[in-house]
C-alpha positions as CSV (number, residue, x, y, z in Angstrom):
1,X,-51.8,-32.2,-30.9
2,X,-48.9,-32.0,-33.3
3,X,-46.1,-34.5,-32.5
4,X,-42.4,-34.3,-33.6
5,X,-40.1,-36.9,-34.7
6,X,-37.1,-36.3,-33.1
7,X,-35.8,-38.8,-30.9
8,X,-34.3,-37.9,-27.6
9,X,-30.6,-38.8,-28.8
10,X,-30.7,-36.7,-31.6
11,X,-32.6,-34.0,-29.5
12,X,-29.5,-34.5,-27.2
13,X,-27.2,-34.3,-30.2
14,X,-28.7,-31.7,-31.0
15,X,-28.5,-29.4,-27.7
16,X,-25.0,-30.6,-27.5
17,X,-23.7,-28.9,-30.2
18,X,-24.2,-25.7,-28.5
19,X,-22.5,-26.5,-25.3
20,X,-19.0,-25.8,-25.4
21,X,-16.6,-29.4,-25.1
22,X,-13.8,-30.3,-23.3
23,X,-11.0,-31.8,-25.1
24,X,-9.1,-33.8,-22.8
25,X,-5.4,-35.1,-24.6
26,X,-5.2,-37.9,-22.1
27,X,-4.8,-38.7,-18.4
28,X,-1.7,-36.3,-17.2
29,X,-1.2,-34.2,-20.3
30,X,2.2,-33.2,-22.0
31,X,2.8,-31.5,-18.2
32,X,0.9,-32.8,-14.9
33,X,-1.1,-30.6,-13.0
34,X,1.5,-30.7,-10.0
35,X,3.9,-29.4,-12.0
36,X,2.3,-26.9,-13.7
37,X,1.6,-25.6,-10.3
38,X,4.6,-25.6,-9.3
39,X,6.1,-23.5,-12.2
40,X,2.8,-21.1,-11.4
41,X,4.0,-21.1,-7.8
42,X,7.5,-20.2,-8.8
43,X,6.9,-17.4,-11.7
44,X,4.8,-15.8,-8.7
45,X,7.7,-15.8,-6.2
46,X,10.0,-14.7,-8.5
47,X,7.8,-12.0,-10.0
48,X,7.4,-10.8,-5.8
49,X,11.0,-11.0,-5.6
50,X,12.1,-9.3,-8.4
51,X,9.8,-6.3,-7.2
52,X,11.1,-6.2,-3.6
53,X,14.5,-5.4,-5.6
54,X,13.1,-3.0,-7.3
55,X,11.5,-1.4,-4.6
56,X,14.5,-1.6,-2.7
57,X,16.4,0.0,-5.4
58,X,14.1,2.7,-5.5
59,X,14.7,3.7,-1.9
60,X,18.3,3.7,-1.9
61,X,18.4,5.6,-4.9
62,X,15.6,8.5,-3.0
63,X,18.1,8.2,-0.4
64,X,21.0,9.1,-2.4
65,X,18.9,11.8,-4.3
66,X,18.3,12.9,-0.4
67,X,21.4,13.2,0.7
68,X,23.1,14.8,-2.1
69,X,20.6,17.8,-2.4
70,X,21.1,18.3,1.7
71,X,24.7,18.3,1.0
72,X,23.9,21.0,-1.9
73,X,22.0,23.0,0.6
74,X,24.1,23.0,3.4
75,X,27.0,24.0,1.0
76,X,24.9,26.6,-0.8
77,X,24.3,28.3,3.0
78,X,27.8,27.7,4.2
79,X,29.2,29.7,1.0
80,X,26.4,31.7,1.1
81,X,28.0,33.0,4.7
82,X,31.3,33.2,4.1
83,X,30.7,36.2,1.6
């Protein structure tokens, strides 16, 4: 039998070398995880808002768009009459 002579702390030293580590910079951090959730929170709502408006934007400018070519067309059959 072939024995080795590694301890199991530096076999564990070992193996943990290749496991990736967590640095943790202290209990709460430079920003606690409340309000880092609540900034998350808050980018999300305003990124929901801000495409609601842009949404909304959009329609009323199809609706516009709409409007005016029905106004062409209407014109374009009145004159179109008329001669």
């Amino acid at each position: 039998m072939h024995t080795t002579n590694t301890s199991l702390g530096q076999r564990d030293c070992i193996l943990s070398q290749f496991q990736p580590q967590v640095v943790v910079m202290g209990s709460r951090g430079v920003i606690s995880d409340k309000w880092s959730m609540r900034v998350l929170w808050l980018c999300a709502i305003g990124s929901g808002i801000s495409l609601y408006m842009v949404a909304v934007d959009r329609q009323m400018k199809n609706r516009d768009r709409m409007l005016a070519e029905s106004l062409r067309a209407a014109e374009a059959e009145g004159s179109g009459e008329d001669v």
